[in-house]
C-alpha positions as CSV (number, residue, x, y, z in Angstrom):
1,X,76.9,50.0,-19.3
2,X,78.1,46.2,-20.4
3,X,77.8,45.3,-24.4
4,X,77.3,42.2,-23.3
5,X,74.2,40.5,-21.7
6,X,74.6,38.3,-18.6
7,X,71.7,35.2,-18.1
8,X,68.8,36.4,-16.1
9,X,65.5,36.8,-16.2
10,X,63.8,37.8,-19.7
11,X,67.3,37.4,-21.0
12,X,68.7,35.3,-23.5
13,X,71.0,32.3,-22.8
14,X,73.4,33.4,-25.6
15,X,75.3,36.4,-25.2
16,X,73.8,39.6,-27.5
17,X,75.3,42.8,-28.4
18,X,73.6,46.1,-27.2
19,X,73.7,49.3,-29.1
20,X,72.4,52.5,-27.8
21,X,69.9,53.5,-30.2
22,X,68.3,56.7,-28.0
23,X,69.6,58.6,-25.5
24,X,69.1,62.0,-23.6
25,X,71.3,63.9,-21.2
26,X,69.7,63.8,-18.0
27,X,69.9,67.0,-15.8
28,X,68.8,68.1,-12.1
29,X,65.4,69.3,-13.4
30,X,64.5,73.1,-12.4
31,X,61.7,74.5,-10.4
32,X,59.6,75.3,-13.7
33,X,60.5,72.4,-15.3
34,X,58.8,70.1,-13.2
35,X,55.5,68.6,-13.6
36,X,52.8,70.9,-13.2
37,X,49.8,70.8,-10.4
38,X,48.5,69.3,-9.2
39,X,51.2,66.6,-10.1
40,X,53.7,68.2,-8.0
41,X,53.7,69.3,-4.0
42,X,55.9,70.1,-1.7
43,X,57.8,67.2,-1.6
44,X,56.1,64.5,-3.5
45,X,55.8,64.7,-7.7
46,X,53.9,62.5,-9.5
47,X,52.0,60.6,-6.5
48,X,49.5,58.2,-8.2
49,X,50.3,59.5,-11.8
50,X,50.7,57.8,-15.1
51,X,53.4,59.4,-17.3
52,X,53.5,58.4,-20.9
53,X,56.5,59.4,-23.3
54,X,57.6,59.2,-26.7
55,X,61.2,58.8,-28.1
56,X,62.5,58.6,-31.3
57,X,65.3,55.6,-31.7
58,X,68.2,55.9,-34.6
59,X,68.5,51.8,-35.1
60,X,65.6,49.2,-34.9
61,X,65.6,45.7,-33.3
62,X,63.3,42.7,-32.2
63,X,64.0,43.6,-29.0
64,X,65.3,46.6,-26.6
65,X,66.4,47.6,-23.2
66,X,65.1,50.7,-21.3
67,X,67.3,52.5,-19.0
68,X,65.6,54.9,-16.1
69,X,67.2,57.6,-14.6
70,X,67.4,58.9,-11.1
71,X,70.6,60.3,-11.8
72,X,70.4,63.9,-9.8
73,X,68.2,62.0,-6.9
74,X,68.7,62.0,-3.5
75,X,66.8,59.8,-2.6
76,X,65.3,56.1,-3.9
77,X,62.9,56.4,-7.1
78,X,60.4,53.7,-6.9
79,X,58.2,53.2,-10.0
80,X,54.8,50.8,-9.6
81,X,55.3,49.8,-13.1
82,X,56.2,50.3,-16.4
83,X,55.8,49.0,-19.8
84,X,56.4,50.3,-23.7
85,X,54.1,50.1,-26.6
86,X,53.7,51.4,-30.2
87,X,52.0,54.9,-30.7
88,X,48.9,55.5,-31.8
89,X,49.9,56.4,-35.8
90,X,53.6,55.3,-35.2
91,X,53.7,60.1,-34.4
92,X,55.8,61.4,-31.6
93,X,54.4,62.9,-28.5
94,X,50.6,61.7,-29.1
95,X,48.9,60.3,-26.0
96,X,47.2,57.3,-27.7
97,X,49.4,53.7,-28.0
98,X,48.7,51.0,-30.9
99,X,46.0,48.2,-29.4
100,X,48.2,44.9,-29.0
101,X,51.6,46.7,-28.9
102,X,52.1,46.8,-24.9
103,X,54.8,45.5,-23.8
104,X,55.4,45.4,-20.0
105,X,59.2,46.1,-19.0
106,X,60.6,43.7,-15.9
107,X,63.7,44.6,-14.0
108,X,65.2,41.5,-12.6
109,X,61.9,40.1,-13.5
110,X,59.8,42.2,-11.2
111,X,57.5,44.6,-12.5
112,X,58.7,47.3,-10.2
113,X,61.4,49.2,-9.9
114,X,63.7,51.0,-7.4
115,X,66.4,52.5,-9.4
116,X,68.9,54.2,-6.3
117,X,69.9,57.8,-5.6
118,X,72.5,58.5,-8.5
119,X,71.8,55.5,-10.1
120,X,70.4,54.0,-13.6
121,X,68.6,51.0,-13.9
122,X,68.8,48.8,-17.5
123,X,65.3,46.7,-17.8
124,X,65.2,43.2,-19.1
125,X,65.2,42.6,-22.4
126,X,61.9,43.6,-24.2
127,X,60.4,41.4,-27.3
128,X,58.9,44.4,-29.5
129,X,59.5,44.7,-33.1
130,X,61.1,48.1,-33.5
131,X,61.5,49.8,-37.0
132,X,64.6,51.9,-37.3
133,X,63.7,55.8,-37.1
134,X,60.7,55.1,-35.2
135,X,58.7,56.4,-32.2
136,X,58.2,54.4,-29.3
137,X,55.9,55.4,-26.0
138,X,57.4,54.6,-22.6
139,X,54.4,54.9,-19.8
140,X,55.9,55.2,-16.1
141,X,53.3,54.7,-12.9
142,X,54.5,55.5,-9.5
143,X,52.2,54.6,-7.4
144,X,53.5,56.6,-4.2
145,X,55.1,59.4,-6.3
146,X,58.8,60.6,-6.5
147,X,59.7,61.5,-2.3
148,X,61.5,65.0,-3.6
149,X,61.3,67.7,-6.5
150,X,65.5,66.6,-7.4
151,X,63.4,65.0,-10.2
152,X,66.1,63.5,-13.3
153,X,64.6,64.9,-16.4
154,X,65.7,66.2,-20.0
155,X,63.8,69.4,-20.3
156,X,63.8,70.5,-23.6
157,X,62.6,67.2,-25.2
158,X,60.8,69.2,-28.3
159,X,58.6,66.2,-27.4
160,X,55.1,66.2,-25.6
161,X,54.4,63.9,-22.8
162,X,51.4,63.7,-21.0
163,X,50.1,62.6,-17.6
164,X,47.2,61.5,-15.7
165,X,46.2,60.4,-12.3
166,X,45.5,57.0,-11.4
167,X,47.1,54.1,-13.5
168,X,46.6,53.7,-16.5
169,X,49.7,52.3,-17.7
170,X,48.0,49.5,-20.3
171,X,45.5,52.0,-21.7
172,X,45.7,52.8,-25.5
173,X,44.3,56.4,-24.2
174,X,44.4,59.3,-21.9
175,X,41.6,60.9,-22.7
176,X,42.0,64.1,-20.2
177,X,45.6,64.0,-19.6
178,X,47.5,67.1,-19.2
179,X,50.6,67.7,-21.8
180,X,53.8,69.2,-20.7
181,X,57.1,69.3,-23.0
182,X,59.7,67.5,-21.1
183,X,60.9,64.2,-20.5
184,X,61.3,62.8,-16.8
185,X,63.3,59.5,-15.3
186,X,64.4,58.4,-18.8
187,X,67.8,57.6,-19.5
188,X,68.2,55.9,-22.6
189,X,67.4,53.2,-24.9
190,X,69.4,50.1,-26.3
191,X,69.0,47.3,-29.1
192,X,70.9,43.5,-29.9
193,X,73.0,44.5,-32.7
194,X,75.4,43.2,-35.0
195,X,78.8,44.1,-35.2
196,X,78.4,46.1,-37.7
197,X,76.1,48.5,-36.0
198,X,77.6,51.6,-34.1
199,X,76.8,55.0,-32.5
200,X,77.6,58.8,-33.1
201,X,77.5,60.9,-30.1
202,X,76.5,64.3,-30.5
203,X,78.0,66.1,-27.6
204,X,76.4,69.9,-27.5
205,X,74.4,72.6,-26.5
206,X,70.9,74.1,-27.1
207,X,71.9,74.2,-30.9
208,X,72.5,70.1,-30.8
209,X,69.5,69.9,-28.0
210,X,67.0,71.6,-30.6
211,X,66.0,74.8,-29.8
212,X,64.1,76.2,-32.6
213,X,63.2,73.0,-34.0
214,X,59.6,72.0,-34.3
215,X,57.9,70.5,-31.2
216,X,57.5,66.7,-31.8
217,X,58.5,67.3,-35.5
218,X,61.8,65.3,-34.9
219,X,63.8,68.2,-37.0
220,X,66.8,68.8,-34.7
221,X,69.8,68.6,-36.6
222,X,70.8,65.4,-34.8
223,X,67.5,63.8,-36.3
224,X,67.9,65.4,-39.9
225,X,71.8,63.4,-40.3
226,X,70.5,60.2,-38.7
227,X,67.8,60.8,-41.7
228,X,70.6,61.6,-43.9
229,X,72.8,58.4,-42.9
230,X,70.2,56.0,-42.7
231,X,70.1,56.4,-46.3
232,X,73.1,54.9,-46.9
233,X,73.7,52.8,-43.9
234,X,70.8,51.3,-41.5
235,X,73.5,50.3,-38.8
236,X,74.0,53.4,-38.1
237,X,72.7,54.8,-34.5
238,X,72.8,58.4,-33.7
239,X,72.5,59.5,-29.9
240,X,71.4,63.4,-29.1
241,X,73.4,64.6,-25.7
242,X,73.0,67.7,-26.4
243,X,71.2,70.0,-23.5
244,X,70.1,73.6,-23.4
245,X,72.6,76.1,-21.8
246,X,75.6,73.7,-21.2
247,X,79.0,74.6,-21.5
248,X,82.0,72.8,-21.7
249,X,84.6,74.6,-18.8
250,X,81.7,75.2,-16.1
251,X,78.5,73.6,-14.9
252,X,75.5,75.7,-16.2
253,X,72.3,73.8,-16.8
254,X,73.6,70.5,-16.5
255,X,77.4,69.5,-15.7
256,X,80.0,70.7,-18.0
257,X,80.6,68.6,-21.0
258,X,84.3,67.8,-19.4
259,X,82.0,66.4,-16.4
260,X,79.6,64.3,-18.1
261,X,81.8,63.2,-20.8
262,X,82.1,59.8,-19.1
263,X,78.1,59.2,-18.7
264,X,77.2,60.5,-21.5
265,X,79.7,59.2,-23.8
266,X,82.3,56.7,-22.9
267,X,79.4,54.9,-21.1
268,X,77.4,54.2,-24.1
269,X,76.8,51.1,-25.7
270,X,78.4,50.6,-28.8
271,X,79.8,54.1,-29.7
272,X,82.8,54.3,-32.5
273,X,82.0,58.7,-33.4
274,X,81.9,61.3,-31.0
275,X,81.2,65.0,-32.5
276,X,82.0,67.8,-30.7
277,X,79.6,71.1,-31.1
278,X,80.0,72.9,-28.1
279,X,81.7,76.1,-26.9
280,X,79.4,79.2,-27.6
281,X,77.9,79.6,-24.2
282,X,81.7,79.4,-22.8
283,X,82.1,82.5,-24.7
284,X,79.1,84.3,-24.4
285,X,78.6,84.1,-20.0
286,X,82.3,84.7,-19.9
287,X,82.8,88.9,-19.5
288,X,83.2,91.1,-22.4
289,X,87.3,91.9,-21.6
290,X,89.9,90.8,-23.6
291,X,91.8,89.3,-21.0
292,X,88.6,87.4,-20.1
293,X,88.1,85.8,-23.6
294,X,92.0,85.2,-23.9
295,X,91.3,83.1,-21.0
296,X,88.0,81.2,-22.6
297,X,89.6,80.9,-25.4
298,X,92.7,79.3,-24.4
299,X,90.8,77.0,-21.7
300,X,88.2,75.4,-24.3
301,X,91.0,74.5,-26.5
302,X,92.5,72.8,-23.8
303,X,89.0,71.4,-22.9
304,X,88.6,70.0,-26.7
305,X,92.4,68.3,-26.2
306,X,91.0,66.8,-23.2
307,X,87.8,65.1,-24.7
308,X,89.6,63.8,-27.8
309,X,92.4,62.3,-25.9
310,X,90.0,60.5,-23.6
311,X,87.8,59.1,-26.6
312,X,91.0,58.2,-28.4
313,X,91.8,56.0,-25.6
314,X,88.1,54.3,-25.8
315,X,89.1,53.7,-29.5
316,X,86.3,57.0,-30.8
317,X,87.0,59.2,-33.0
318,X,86.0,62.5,-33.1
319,X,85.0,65.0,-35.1
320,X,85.5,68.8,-34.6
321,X,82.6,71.4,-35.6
322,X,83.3,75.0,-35.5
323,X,80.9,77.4,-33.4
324,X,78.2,79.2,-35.3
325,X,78.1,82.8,-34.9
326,X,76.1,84.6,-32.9
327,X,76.5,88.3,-33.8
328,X,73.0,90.7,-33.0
329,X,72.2,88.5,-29.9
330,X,70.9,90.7,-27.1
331,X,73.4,88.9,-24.5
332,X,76.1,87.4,-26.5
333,X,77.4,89.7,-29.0
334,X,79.5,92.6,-27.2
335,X,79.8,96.2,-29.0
336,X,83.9,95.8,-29.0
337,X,83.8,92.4,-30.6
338,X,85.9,90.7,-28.1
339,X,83.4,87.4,-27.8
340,X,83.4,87.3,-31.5
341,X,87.4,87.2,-31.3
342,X,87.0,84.2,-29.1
343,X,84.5,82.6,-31.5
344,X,86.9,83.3,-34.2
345,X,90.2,82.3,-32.1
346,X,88.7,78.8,-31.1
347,X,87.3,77.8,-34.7
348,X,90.5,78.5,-36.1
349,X,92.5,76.3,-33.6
350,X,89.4,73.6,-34.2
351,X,90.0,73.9,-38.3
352,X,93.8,74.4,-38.5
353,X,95.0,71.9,-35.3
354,X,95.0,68.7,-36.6
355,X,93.8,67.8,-32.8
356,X,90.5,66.2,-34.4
357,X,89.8,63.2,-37.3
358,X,88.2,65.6,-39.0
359,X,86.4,69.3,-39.4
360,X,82.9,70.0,-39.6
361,X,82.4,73.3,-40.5
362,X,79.1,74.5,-39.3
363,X,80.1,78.4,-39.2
364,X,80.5,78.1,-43.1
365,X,76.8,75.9,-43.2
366,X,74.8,78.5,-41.7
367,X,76.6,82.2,-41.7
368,X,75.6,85.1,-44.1
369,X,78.2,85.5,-45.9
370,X,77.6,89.3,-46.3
371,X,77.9,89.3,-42.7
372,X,80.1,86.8,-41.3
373,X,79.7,87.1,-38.0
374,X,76.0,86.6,-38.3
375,X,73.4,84.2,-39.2
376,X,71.8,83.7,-42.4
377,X,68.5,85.3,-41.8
378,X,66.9,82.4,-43.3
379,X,67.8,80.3,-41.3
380,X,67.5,82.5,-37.9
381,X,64.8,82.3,-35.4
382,X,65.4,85.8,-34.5
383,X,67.5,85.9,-31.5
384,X,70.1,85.7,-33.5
385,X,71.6,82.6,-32.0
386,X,69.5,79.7,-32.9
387,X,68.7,78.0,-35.4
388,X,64.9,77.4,-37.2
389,X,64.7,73.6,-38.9
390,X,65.9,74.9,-42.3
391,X,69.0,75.8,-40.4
392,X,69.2,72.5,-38.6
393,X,68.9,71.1,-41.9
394,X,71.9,72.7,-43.1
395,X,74.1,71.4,-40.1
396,X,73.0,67.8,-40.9
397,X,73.9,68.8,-44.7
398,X,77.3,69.6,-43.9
399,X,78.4,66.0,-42.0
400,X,79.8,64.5,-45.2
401,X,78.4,60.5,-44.9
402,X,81.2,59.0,-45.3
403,X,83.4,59.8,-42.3
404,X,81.2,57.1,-40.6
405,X,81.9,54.4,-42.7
406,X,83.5,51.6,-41.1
């Protein structure tokens, strides 16, 4: 994606700076992820549906860009309309939008949009008022639905969306529409910025995705440091690409972080930080021999050489966090300890290497230190692996503020 507008319709004659200010890594969403029926058949979802979503951005603007994804479709996705609004109470995930805030999004001045197989589309450029740290609905109508279940979604949103039959796209309510806790064909979100302004990418798993966090409580770790930043520095945007059950070396749900690394990353508008919190499910889906972890092991600290030389040469920095443990979880944690030699192996290579700008120790943060190699229960959801918001709060704690000063 450009930095730099080009003249066109709803754009400015003056070239503008774009930021990314929200993003979400799209993945090829799975059977019981899609909507539920009667929104989806056999091979039509969402046929004369309204679908209204909420994101949270990191930096504010008079205006802002939407981009939709059909990035895992194989086929065209044609939406009727679609247009952005305030929610009702400025909260996350509610149904309701602000009377007078609608806003409808053009692409190439039309109101429609086809947005190709594999393919993002950016919209024009949308007058709205946006507050920093603030919620902002997105309604999607497709008139003919989605011709195929390879729907683009981000599963685990933490954020309710809800939908509706018929359009109903410029309605400040839904009164009857039926929630479900994913997003679907978004992609990201972008703002005119100064020069000053610049992204963090948080490149991760469940643990940077949010699992344990509150459902449309905004309290993933990712959202507690943009809290935490915004404090000291309103420029500063912070963009969540974490997904549930990704790994770095092989594909899982999602592409491997080596694969999407250029999407989700390089491709973003305006990014100068990259942090790096990912690893653990390399370790624990990998068998429990040592010649097995020897061979994780070695390959992710290859893998982590790989993504900060290719940031480096984007002129990003990036920052190294260690792996959390993970010891009493029903899957992960192996009787001999061999996982947990992996764990230990590839956070010392990630403190002691030099390989990143700087550390980010989130194994101290959040282990008991009467047992090292497992969480603090306080901060444990019970499965022994993820973390409950106190525990994401103690991640975002442990970012010092300053290593994204410019």
């Amino acid at each position: 994606m450009n930095d730099v507008t080009s003249p066109g319709p709803g754009a400015t004659t003056a070239a503008s700076r774009w930021v990314a200010s929200w993003a979400a890594m799209p993945q090829l969403t799975e059977p019981a992820n899609l909507p539920p029926l009667p929104f989806t058949g056999e091979h039509l979802v969402m046929t004369d549906s309204t679908l209204r979503q909420t994101v949270r951005v990191s930096v504010g603007g008079q205006r802002l860009r939407l981009r939709l994804a059909n990035t895992f479709g194989r086929v065209p996705l044609s939406v009727a309309a679609v247009a952005v609004a305030l929610p009702a109470g400025g909260r996350a995930g509610v149904s309701g939008t602000e009377p007078g805030t609608t806003r409808p999004a053009t692409f190439g001045g039309r109101r429609s949009a086809t947005v190709p197989a594999g393919a993002q589309l950016v919209s024009d450029p949308i007058d709205l008022p946006l507050p920093a740290r603030s919620n902002l609905t997105v309604t999607l109508y497709l008139a003919q639905g989605h011709p195929s279940t390879e729907v683009t979604s981000h599963p685990g949103s933490r954020t309710t969306s809800h939908l509706l039959h018929g359009y109903h796209v410029e309605q400040t309510g839904l009164p009857g529409a039926t929630p479900v806790e994913h997003w679907y064909f978004l992609g990201g979100l972008e703002v005119p910025a100064s020069s000053a302004t610049a992204a963090v990418v948080m490149l991760g798993d469940s643990l940077t995705d949010g699992r344990g966090s509150t459902t449309d409580g905004n309290d993933r770790w990712p959202d507690q440091l943009l809290d935490r930043l915004q404090a000291y520095d309103t420029d500063l945007a912070v963009l969540n690409q974490g997904a549930g059950g990704n790994r770095v070396l092989n594909d899982g749900l999602g592409p491997n972080a080596l694969a999407r690394l250029d999407r989700d990353v390089l491709a973003q508008s305006g990014v100068r930080w990259l942090v790096v919190f990912e690893g653990v499910n390399d370790i624990g889906t990998a068998s429990a021999t040592e010649a097995a972890q020897k061979a994780v092991t070695d390959d992710l600290i290859c893998a982590y050489d790989q993504i900060v030389t290719r940031a480096h040469a984007q002129g990003i920095r990036v920052y190294g966090a260690t792996l959390a443990p993970f010891g009493g979880h029903l899957d992960y944690d192996d009787p001999a300890g061999f996982r947990e030699a992996s764990r230990q192996a590839v956070n010392g290579w990630i403190r002691t290497s030099g390989r990143f700008d700087e550390v980010l120790d989130f194994d101290l943060a959040v282990r008991d230190p009467e047992h090292p190699r497992r969480l603090l229960a306080a901060v444990d959801t019970g499965d022994h692996l993820h973390l409950n918001p106190t525990g994401y709060r103690l991640l975002a704690e442990a970012v010092p503020v300053d290593l994204f000063r410019r």
